[in-house]
Z-matrix of the N, CA and C atoms (Angstrom, degrees):
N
C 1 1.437
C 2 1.515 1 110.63
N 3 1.390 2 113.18 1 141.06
C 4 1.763 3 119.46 2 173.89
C 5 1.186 4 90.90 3 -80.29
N 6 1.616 5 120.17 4 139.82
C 7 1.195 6 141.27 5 144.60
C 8 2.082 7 117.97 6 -83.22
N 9 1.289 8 99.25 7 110.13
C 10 1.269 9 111.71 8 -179.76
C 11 1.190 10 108.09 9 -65.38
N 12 1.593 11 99.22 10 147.90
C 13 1.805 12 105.72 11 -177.75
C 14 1.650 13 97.15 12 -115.02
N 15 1.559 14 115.18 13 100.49
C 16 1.620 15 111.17 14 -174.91
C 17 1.440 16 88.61 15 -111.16
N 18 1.821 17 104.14 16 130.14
C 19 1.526 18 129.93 17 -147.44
C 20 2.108 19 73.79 18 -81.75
N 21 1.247 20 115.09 19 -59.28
C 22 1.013 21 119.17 20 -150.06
C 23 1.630 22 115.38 21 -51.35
N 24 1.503 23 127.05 22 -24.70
C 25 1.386 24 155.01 23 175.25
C 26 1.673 25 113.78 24 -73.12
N 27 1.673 26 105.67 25 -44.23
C 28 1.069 27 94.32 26 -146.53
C 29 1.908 28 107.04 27 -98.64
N 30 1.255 29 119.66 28 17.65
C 31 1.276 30 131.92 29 178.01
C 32 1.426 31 100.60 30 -140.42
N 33 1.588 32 139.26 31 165.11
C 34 0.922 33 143.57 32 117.54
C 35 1.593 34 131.73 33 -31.60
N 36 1.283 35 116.66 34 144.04
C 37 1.433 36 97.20 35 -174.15
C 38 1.851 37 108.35 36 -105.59
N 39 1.412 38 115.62 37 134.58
C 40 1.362 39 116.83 38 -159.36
C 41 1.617 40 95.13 39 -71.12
N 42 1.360 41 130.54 40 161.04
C 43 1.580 42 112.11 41 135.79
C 44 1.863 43 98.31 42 -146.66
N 45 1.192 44 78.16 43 134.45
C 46 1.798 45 95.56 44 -169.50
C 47 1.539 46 95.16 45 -65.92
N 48 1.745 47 109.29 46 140.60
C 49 1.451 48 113.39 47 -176.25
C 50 1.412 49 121.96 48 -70.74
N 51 1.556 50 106.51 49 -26.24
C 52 1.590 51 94.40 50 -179.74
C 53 1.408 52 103.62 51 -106.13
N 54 1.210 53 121.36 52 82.66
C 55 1.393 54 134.82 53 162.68
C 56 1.604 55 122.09 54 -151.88
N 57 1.167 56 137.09 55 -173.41
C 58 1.303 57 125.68 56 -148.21
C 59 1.490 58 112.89 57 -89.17
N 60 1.648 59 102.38 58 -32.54
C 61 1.234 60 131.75 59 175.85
C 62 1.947 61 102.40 60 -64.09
N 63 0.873 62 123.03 61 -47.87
C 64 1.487 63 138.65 62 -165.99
C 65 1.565 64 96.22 63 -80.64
N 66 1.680 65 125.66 64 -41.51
C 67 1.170 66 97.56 65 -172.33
C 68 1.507 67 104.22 66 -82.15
N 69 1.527 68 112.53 67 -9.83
C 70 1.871 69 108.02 68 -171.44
C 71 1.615 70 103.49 69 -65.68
N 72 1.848 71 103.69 70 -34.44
C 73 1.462 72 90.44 71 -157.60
C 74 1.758 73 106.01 72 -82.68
N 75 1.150 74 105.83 73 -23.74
C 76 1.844 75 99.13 74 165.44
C 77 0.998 76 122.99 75 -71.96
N 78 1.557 77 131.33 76 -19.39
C 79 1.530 78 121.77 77 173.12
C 80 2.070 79 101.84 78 -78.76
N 81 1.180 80 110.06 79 -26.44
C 82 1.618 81 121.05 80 169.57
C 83 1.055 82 101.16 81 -53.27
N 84 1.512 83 117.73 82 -67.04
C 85 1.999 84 118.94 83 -167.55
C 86 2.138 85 104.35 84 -55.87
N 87 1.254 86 91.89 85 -21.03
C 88 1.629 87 83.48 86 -151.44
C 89 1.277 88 78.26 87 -101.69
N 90 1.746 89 160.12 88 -24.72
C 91 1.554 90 142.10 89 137.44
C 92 1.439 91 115.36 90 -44.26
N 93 1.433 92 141.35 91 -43.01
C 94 1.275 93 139.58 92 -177.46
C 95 1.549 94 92.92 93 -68.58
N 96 1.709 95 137.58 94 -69.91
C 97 1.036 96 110.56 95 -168.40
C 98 1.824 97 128.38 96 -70.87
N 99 0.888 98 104.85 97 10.64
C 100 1.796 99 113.10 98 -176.31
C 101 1.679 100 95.74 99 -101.67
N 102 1.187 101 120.98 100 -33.79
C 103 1.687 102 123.56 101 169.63
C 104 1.181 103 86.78 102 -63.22
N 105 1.108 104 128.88 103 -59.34
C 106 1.747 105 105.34 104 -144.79
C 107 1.641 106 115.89 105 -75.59
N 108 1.617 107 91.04 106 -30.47
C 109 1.416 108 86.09 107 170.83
C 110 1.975 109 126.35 108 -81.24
N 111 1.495 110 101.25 109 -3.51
C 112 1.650 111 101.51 110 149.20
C 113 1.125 112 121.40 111 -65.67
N 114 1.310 113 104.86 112 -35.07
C 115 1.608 114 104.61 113 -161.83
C 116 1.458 115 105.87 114 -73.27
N 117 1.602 116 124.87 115 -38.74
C 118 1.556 117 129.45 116 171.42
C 119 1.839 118 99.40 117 -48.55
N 120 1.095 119 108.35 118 -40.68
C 121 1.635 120 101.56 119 174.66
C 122 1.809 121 92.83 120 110.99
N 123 1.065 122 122.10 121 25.63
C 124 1.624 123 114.81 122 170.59
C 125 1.491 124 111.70 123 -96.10
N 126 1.229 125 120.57 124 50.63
C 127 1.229 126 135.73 125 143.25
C 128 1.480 127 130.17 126 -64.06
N 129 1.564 128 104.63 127 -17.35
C 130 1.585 129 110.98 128 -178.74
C 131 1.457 130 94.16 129 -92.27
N 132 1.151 131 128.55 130 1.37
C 133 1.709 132 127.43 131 178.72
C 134 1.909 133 102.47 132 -82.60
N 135 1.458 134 106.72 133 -10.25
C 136 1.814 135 105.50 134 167.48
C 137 1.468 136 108.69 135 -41.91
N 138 1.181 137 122.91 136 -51.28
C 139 1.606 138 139.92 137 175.99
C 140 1.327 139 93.94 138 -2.01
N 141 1.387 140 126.92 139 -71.77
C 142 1.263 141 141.24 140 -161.22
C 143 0.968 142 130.63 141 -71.38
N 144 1.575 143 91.26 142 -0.68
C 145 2.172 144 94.84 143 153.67
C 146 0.998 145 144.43 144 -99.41
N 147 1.681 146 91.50 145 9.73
C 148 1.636 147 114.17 146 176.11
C 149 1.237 148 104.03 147 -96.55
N 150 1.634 149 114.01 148 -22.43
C 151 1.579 150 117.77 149 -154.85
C 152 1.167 151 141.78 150 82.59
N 153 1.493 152 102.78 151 23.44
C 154 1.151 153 123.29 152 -173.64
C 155 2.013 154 96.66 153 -106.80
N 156 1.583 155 105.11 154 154.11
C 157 1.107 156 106.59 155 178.99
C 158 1.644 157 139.14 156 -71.47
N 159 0.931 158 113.78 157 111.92
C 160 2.169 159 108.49 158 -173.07
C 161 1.619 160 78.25 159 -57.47
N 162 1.672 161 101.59 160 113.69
C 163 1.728 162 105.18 161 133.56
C 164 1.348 163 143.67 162 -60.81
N 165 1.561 164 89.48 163 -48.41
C 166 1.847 165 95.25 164 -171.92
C 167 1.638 166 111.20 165 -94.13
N 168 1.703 167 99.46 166 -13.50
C 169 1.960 168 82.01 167 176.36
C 170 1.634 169 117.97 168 -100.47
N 171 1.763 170 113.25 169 -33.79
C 172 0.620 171 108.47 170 -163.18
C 173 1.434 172 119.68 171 120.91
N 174 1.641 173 123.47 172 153.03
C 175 1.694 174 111.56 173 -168.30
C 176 1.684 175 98.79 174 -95.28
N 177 1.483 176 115.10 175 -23.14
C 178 1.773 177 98.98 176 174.54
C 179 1.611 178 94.71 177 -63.26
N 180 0.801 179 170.28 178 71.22
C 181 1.648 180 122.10 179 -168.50
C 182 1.862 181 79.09 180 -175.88
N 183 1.320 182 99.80 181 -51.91
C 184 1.435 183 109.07 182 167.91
C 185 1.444 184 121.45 183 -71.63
N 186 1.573 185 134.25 184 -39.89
C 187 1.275 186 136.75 185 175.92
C 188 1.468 187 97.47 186 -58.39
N 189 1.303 188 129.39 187 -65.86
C 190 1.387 189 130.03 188 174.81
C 191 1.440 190 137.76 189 -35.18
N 192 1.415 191 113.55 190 -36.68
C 193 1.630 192 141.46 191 134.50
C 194 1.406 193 99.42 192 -27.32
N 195 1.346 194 112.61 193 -95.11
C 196 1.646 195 127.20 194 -174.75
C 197 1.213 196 91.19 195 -37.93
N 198 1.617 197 132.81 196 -101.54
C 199 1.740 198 128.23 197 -171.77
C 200 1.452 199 103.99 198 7.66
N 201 1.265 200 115.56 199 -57.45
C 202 1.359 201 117.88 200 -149.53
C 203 1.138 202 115.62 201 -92.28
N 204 1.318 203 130.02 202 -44.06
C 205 1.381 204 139.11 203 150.69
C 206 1.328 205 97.06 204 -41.81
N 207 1.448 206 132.52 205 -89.97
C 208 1.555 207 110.58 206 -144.71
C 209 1.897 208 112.09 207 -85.82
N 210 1.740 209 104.89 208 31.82
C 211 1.322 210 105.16 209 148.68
C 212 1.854 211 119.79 210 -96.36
N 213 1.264 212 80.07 211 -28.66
C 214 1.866 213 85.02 212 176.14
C 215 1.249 214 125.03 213 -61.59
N 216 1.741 215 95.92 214 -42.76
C 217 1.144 216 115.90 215 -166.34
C 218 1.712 217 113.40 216 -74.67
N 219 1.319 218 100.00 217 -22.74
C 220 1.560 219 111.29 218 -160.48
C 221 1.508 220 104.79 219 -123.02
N 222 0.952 221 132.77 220 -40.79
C 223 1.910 222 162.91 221 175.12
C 224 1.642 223 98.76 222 -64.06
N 225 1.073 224 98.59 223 -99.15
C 226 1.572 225 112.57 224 -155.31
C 227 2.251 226 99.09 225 -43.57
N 228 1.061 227 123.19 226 -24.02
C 229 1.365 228 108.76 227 -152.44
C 230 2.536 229 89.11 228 -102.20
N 231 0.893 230 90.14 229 -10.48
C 232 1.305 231 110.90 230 165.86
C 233 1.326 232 105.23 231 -78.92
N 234 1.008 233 113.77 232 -68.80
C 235 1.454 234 110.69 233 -171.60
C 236 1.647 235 134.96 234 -69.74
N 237 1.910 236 96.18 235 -21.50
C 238 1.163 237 98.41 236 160.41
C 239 1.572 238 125.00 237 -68.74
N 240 1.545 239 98.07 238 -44.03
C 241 1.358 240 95.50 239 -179.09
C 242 2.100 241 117.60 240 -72.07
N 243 0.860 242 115.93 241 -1.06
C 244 1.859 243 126.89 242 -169.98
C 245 1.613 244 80.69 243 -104.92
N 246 1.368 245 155.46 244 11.84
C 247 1.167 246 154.62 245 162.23
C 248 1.981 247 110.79 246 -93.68
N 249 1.554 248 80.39 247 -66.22
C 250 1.523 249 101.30 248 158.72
C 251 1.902 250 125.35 249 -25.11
N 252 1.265 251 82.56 250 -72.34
C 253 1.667 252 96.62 251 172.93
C 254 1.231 253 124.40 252 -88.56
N 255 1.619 254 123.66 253 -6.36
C 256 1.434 255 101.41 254 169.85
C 257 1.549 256 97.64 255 -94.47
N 258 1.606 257 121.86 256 -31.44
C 259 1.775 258 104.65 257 155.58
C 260 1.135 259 112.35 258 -23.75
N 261 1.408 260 139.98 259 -92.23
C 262 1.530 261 158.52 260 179.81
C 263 1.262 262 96.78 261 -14.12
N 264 1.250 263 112.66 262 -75.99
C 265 1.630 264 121.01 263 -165.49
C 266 2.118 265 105.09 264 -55.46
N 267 1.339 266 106.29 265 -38.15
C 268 1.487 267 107.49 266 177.97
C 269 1.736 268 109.84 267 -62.16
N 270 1.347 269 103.31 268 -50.79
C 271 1.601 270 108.95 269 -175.69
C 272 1.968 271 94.72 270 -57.37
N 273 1.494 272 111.99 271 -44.07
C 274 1.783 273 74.94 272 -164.89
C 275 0.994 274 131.21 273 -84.50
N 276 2.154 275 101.31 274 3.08
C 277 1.371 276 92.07 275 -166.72
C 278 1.329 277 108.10 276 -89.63
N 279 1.917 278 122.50 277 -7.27
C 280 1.017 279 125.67 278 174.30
C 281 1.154 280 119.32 279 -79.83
N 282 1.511 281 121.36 280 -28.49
C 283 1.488 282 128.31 281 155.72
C 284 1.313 283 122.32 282 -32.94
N 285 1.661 284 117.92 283 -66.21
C 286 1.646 285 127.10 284 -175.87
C 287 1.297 286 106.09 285 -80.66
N 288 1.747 287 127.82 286 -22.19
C 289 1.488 288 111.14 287 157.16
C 290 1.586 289 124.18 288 -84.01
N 291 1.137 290 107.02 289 21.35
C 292 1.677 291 101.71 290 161.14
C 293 1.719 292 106.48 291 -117.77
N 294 1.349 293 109.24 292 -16.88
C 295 1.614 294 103.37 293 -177.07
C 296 1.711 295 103.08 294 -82.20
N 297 1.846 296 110.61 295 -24.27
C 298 1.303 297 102.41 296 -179.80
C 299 1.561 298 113.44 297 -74.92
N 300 1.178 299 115.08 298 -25.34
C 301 1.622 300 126.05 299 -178.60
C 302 1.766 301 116.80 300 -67.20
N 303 1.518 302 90.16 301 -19.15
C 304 1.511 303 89.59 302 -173.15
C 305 1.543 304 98.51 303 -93.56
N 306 1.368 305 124.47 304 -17.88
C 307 1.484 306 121.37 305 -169.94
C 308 1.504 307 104.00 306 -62.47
């Protein structure tokens, strides 16, 4: 039997951070981990934005909550849009450097 060489399997796939691809997949990591920590149910760790004390989880448990909330909240909608526009900005500069190449 031939053993297939599928490019896509057989490395990890890189994506450089300051690019559009790189900022989607960190605003992704930083929505997957803020879901997950809803999903554990540490939503009662909000407490701690009043300044009032988490009883039942705890202040690591609560700072980590917060982390995550005010990356989603503040992070991810930045980053979608700084994806957005450095796309934009890539398409025109490749746009006006192929119309200048043809002059």
């Amino acid at each position: 039997m031939k053993r297939r060489n599928n490019k896509l399997f057989s490395r990890p796939a890189r994506v450089r951070f300051l690019s559009p691809a790189g900022f989607l997949v960190c605003a992704l990591a930083i929505a997957v981990a803020f879901a997950g920590l809803e999903a554990l149910g540490l939503r009662s760790s909000v407490a701690t934005l009043a300044g009032t004390n988490p009883a039942a989880e705890g202040w690591n448990v609560a700072c980590l909550y917060l982390l995550c909330y005010l990356a989603f909240v503040g992070l991810v909608p930045i980053l979608i849009l700084g994806s957005i526009f450095l796309l934009l900005i890539n398409l025109i500069i490749t746009t006006f450097g192929k119309r200048a190449e043809q002059r």
